[in-house]
C-alpha positions in Angstrom: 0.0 0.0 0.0 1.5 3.3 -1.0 1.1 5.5 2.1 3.1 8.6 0.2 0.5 11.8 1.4 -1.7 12.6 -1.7 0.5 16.2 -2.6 3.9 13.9 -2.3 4.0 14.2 -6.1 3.9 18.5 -6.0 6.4 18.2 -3.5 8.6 16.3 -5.6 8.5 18.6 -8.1 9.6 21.8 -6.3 12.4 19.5 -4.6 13.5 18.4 -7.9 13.4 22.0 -9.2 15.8 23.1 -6.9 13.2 24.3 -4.0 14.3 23.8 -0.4 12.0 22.0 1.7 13.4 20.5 4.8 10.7 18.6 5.9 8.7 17.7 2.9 6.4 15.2 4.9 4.9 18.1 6.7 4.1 19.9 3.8 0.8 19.9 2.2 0.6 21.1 -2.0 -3.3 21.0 -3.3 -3.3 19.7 -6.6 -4.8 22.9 -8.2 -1.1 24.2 -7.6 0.7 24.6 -10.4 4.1 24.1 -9.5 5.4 25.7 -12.5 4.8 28.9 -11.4 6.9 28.6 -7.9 10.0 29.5 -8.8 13.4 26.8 -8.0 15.6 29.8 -7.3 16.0 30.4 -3.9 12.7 29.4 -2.3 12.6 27.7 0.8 8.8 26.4 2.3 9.5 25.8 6.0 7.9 22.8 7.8 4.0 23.4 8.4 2.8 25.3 4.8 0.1 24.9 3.1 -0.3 26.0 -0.4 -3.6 26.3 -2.3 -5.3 27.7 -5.3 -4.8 27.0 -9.0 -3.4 31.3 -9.1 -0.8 31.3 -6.6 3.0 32.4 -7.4 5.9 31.9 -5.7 9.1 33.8 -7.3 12.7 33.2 -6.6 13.9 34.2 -2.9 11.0 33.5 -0.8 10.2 32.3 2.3 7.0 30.6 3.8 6.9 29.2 7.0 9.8 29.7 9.1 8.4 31.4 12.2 5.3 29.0 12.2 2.7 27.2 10.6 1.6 28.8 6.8 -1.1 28.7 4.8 -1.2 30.5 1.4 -4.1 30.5 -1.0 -4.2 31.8 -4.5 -1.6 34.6 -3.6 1.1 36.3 -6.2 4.8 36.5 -4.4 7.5 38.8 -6.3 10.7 38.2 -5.4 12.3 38.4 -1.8 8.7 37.9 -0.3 9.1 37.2 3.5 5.4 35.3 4.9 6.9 33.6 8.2 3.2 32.3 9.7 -0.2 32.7 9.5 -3.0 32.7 6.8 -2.6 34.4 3.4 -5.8 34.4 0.7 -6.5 36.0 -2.4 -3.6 38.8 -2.3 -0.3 40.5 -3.7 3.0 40.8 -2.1 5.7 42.7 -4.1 9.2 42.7 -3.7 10.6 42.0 -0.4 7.1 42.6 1.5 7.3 40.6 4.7 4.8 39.7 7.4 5.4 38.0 10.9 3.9 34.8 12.6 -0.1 35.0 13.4 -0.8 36.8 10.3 -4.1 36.9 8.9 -4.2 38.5 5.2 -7.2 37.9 3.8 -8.9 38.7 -0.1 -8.1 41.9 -1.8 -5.3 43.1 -0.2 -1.9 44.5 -1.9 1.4 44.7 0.0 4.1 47.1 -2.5 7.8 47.0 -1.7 9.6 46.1 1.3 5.9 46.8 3.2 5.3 44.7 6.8 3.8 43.3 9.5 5.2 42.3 12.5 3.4 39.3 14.1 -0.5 39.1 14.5 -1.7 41.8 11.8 -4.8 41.4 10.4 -5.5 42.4 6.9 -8.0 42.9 4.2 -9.3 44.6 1.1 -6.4 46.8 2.1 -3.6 48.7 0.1 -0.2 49.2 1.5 2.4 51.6 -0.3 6.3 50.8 -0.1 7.5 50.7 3.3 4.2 51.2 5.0 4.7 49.1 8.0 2.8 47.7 10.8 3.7 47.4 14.0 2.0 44.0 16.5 -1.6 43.3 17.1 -3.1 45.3 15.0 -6.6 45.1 12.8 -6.2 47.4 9.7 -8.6 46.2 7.4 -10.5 48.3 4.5 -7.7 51.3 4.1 -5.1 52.3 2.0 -1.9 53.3 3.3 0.6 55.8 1.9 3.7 58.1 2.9 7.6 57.7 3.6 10.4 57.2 0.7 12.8 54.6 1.7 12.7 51.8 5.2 14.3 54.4 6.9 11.7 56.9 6.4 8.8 54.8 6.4 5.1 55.6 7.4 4.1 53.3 10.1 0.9 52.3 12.1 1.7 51.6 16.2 1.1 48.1 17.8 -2.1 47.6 19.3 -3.8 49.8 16.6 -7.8 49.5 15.0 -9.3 50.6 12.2 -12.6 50.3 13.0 -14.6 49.1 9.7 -18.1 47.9 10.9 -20.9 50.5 12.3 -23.9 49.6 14.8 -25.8 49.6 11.4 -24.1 46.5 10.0 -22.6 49.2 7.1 -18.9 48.9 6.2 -18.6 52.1 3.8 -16.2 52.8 6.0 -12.7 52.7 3.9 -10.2 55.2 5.3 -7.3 56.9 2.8 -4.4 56.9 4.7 -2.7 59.6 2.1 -3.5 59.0 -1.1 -2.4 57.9 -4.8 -1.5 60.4 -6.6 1.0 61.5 -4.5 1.6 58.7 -3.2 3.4 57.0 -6.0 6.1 59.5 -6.3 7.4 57.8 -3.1 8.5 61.3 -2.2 6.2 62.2 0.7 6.8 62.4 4.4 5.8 59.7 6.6 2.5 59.6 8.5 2.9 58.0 11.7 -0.4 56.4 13.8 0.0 55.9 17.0 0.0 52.9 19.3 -2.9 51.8 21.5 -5.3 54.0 19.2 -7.7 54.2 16.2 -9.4 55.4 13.7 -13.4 55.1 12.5 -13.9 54.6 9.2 -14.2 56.6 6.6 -11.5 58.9 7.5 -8.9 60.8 5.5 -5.4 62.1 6.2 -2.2 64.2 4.6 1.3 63.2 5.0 3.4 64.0 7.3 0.8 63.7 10.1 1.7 62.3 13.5 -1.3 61.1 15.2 -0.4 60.6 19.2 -0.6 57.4 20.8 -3.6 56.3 22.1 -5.9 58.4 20.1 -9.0 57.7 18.6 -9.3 59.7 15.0 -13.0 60.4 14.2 -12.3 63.2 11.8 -10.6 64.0 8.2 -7.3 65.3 8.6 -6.3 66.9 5.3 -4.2 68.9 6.2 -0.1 68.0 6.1 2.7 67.8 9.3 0.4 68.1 11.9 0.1 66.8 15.3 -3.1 65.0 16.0 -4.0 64.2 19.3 -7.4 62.4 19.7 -9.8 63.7 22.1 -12.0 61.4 24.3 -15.9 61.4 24.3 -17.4 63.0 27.7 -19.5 60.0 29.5 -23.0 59.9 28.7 -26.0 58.1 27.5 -28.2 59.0 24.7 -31.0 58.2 22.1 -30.2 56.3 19.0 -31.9 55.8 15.7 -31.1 53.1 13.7 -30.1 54.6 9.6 -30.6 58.0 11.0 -26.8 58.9 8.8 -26.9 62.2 9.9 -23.5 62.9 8.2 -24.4 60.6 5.0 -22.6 63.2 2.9 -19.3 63.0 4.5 -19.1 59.4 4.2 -20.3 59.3 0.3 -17.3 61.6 -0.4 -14.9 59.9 1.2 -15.9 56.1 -0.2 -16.2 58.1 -3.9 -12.8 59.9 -3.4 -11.4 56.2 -2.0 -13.1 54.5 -5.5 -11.5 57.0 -7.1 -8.5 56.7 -5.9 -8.4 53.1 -6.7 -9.0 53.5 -10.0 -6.0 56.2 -10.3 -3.7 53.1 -8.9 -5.0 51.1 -11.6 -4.2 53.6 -14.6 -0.7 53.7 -12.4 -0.7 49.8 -12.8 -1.3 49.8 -16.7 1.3 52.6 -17.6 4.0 52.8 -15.5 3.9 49.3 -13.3 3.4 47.3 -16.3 6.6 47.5 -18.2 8.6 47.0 -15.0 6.9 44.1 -14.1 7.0 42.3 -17.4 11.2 42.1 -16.7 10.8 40.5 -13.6 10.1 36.6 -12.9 6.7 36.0 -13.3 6.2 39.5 -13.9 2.7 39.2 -15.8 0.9 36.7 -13.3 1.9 39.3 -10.7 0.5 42.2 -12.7 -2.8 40.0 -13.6 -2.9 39.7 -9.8 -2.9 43.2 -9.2 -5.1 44.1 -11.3 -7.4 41.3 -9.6 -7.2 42.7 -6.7 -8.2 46.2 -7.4 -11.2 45.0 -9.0 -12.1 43.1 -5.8 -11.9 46.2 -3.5 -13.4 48.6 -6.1 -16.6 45.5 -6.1 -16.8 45.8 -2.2 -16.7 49.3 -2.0 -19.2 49.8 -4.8 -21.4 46.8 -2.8 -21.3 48.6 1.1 -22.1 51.9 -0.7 -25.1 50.7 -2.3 -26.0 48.5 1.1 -25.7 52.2 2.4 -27.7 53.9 0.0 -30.5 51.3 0.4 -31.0 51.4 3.9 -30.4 55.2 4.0 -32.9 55.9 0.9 -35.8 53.4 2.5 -35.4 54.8 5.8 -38.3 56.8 7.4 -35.4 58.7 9.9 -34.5 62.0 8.7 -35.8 61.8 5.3 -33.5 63.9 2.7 -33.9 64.6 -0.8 -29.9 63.7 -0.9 -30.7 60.3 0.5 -33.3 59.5 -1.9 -31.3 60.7 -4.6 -28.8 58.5 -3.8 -30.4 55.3 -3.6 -32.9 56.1 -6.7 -29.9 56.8 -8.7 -27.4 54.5 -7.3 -26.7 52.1 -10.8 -26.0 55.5 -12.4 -23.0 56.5 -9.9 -21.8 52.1 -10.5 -21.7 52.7 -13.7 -19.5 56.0 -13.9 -17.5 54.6 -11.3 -16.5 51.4 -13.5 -13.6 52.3 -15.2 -13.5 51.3 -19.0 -10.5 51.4 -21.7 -11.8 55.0 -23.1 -12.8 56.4 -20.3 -10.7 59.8 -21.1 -10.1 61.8 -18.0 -6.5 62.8 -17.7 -5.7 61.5 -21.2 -3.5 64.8 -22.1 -1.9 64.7 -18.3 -1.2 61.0 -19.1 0.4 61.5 -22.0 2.9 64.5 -20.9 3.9 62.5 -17.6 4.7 59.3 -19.5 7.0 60.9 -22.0 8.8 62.9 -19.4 9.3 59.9 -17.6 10.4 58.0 -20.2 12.7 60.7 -21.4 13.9 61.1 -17.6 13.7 57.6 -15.9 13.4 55.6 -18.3 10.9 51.9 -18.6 14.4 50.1 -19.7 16.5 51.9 -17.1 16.7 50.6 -13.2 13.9 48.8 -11.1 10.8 50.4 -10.1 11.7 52.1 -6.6 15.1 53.6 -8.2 13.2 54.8 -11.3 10.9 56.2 -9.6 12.9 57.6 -7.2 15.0 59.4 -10.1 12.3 61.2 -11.4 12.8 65.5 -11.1 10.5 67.2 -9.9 9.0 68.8 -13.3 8.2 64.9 -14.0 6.5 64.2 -10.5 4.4 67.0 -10.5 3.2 65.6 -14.4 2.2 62.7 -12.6 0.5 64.0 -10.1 -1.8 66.6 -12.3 -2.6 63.2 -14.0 -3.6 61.0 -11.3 -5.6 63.5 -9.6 -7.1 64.6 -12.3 -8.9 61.2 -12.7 -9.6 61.3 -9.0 -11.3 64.8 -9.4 -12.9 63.5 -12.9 -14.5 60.9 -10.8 -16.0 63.4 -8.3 -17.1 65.8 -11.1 -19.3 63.1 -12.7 -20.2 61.7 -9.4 -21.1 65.2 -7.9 -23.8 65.9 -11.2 -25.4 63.1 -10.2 -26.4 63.6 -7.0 -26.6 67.1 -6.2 -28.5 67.1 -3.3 -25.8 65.3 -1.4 -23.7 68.6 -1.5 -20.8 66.5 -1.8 -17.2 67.7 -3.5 -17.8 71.4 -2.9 
């Protein structure tokens, strides 16, 4: 009787590819995997991992397992990825992103250069920048994360730290922009810097360079830049409540249109300037295809809690509001502007002038991403920017003509 485990023939494979496995017994493959897109350079899969799903990609230099158990599920790993224990599903890690042991990353989420967690982070539908790192214990689900230009000059989020993504209302339209894109890809913007021991209710948004004290509690938008934030604590008391009363529905519209936005801005970043760097690297086009996955999935589940929002908000007898009829009556209108298509147009002109300065400049064929980026002057960055944020405010234009009794983008 052959008692070999069922994945003995996956793991095989990867050994006789050149993959390190030092205990291949304890190993579990599915057989969805395909093991010709886990890289034999470098890759060592500690004792404990589990690897699933028929899209998952491992490149050269990685390592799964080594501070504990591991379980990865249709992930895409660049090169130099770091995942030392916990659960990984459905998400991107770029070059040299690490996480600790008792991770738990789950769908949607996309982890740029050299970002971290230290040990029990939990993730998801959420967008780290390069460098962004977390500290211990934290929950930072449903944000997107920005700031700092090297690991030495990093933004980071304190241990112990919440983003609180769920209301009393059973609503998540509660994603929080943590910086933003457009400026954000230049990689040239000071670090913002979240306390420890604190948090921050969803939908929020904040400049760089802010330093929020620990222990704080953020409620507010914080637009401003290089500020010190200290949160201030409610008074006890005890109050009537109404159920879908949304009292500040305008506000948290705004933000979730501004956050869409946004995400479509990274994907137009993705297509023109990602791309081409990608395509040189190992793997480089399943790693793009993920990306590009994954931005679809957290524009989908934004889109899905804003319409949840608008439903319960436009059928609600509380504090009717021509704004909050508006918005649910004409809610597939504001989907549909909000889906990005291939001639969608905003920006075109700013596209055009940024790309040829930065090919001029940088160069698609010259160094990797972070150094070209890093090289471009400052004539080129601020090209880039006009560009991004002109799809952002493009976005907000159409979405604002929509529903003008929202007030929203004034």
């Amino acid at each position: 009787m052959d008692i070999r485990p069922r994945c003995y023939d996956k793991v095989a494979q990867l050994i006789g590819k050149g993959v390190d496995i030092p205990n291949p017994l304890t190993v579990d493959i599915g057989d969805e995997v395909d093991t010709g897109r886990v890289s034999g350079n470098d890759v060592i899969i500690y004792p404990g991992t589990r690897i699933y799903g028929d899209r998952t990609v491992i490149s050269s230099g990685a390592r799964i397992g080594y501070e504990g158990p591991a379980t990865i599920e249709n992930c895409q790993l660049a090169s130099g990825v770091e995942l030392k224990g916990g659960y990984f599903a459905g998400s991107v890690f770029l070059e040299k992103a690490s996480m600790g042991l008792g991770a738990h990353v789950r769908e949607g989420c996309i982890l740029e250069e050299e970002a971290s967690g230290a040990h029990c982070v939990g993730m998801k539908q959420t967008i780290l920048f390069p460098f962004v790192t977390l500290g211990s214990l934290i929950n930072f689900c449903d944000c997107l994360m920005a700031g700092g230009t090297s690991r030495k000059d990093h933004s980071e989020v304190g241990s112990s730290y919440i983003h609180f993504n769920f209301t009393p209302d059973g609503d998540k339209t509660t994603p929080s922009l943590i910086g933003d894109v457009p400026r954000g890809v230049m990689l040239n913007q000071p670090a913002i810097f979240l306390g420890g021991q604190g948090g921050m209710v969803g939908p929020v948004r904040m400049g760089y360079g802010n330093v929020v004290s620990a222990n704080s509690v953020i409620r507010n938008d914080y637009l401003a830049d290089n500020k010190l934030i200290i949160g201030k604590t409610h008074s006890a008391m005890t109050m009537d409540i109404k159920r879908h009363d949304y009292p500040n529905i305008g506000r948290i519209v705004e933000n979730n249109i501004i956050y869409i936005a946004n995400l479509n801005a990274l994907g137009e970043w993705y297509r023109h300037v990602r791309r081409s760097f990608l395509e040189r690297e190992e793997f480089g086009a399943l790693i793009f295809s993920g990306l590009l996955e994954k931005l679809a999935l957290a524009r989908g589940e934004r889109l899905k809690r804003l319409e949840m929002l608008a439903e319960k908000a436009g059928k609600s007898s509380v504090r009717k509001t021509a704004g909050k009829r508006e918005l649910w009556e004409r809610f597939a209108e504001i989907r549909s502007l909000l889906e990005p298509g291939p001639n969608d147009g905003l920006a075109e002109p700013d596209r055009d002038a940024f790309l040829s300065r930065f090919s001029d400049r940088a160069g698609f064929a010259g160094p990797a991403y972070i150094a070209a980026i890093k090289a471009i002057d400052e004539g080129t960055c601020n090209a880039g920017v006009r560009w991004l944020q002109g799809i952002v405010d493009g976005y907000c234009v159409r979405i604002r003509a929509v529903v003008p009794s929202l007030n929203i983008f004034r």
